[in-house]
TIMARVO-975265 format. One line per 3 residues: number of its first residue (from 1); their letters; for each residue y, z, x of N, C-alpha, C. Coordinates in pm, whole numbers, padded with zeros to 5 digits. Each point is the difference from the previous one (the first is absolute). Layout:
NUM) a) Y/Z/X/Y/Z/X/Y/Z/X | ... $
***
This chain:
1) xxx) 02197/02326/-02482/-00095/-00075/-00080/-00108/-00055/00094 | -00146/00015/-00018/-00066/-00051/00084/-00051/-00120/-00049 | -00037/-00050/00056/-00058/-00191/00049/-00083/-00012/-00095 $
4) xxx) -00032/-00151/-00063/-00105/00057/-00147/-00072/-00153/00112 | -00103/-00010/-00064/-00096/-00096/00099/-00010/-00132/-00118 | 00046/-00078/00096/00026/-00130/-00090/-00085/-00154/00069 $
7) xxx) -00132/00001/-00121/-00116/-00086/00092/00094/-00148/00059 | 00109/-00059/-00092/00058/-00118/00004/00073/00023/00159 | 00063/00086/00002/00093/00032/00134/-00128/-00001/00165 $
10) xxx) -00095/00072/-00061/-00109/-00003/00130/-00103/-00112/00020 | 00003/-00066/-00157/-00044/-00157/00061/00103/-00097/00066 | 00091/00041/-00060/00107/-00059/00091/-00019/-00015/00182 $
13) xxx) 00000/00109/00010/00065/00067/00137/-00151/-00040/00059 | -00113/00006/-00064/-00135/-00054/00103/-00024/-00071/-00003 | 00081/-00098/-00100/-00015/-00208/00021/00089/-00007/00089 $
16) xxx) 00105/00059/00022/00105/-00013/00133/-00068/00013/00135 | -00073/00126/-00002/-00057/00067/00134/-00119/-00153/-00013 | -00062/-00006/-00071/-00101/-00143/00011/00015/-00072/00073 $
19) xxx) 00131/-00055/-00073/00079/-00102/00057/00030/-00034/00157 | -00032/00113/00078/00081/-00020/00092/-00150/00006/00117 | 00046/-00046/00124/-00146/-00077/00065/-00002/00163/00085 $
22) xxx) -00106/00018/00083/-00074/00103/00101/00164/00064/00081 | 00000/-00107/00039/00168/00049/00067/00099/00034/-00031 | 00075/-00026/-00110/00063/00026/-00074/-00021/00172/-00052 $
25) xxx) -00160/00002/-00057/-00021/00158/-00048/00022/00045/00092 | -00048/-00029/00127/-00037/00114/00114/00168/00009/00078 | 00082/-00102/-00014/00168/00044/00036/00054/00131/-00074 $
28) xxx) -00046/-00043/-00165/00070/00087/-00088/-00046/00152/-00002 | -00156/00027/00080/-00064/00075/00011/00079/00089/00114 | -00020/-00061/00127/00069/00038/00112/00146/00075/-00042 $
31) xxx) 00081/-00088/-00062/00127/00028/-00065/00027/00153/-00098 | -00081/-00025/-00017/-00018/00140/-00114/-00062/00065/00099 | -00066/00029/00125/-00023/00110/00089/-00174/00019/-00089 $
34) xxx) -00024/-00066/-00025/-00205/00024/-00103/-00058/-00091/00086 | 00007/-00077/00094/-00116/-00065/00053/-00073/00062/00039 | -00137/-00007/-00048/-00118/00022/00004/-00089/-00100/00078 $
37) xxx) -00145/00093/00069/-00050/-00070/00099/-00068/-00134/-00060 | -00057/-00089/00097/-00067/-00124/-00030/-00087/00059/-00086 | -00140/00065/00009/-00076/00023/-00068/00014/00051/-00130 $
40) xxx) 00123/00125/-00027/00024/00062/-00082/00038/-00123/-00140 | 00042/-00134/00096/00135/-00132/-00097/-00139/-00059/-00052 | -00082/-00002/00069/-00149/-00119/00021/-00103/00100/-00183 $
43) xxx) 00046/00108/00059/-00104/00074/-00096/00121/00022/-00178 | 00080/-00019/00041/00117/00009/-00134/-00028/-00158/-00084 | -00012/-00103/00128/00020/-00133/-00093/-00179/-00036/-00038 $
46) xxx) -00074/00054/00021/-00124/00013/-00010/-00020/00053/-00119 | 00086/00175/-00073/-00048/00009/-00073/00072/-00052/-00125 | 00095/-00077/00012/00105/-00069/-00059/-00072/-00128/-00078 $
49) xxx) -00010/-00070/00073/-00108/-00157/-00035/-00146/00035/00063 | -00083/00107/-00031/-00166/-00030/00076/-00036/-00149/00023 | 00039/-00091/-00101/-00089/-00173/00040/00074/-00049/00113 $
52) xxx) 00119/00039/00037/00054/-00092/00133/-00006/00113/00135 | -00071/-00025/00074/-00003/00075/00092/00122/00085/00099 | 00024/00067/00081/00090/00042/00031/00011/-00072/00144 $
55) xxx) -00114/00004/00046/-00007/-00094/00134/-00038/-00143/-00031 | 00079/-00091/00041/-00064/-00135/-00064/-00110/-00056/00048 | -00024/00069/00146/-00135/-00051/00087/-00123/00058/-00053 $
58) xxx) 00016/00088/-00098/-00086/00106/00003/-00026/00048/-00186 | -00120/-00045/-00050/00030/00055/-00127/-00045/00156/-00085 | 00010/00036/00153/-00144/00140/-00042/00124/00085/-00006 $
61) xxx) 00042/00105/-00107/00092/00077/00009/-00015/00091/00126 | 00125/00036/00044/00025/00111/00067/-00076/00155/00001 | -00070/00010/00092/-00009/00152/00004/00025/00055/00147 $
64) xx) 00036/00160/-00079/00041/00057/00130/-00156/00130/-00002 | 00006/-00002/00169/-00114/00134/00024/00059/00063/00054 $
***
């Protein structure tokens, strides 16, 4: 039987992932063998929330050349 997609179960699970501070993701990240580079994390939470910056010093989004 395959997996049926259940919006209640995946708001769940991304108020959890929310929940949890920079370190925490990036343990669970590591843990699961997916850590991904600084820039790659910088440009994910960027396109996640655009109004809060990804660098806090810095409010100009990320680009790469």
């Amino acid at each position: 039987m395959t997996a049926r997609y259940r919006p209640k179960a995946k708001r769940a699970v991304w108020a959890w992932w929310s929940s949890l501070t920079e370190l925490e993701q990036a343990a669970w990240l590591a843990k699961a063998d997916t850590a991904v580079p600084a820039v790659a994390w910088a440009l994910y939470q960027n396109i996640l929330s655009p109004s809060t910056a990804a660098n806090p010093d810095d409010s100009k989004p990320v680009v790469l050349k």
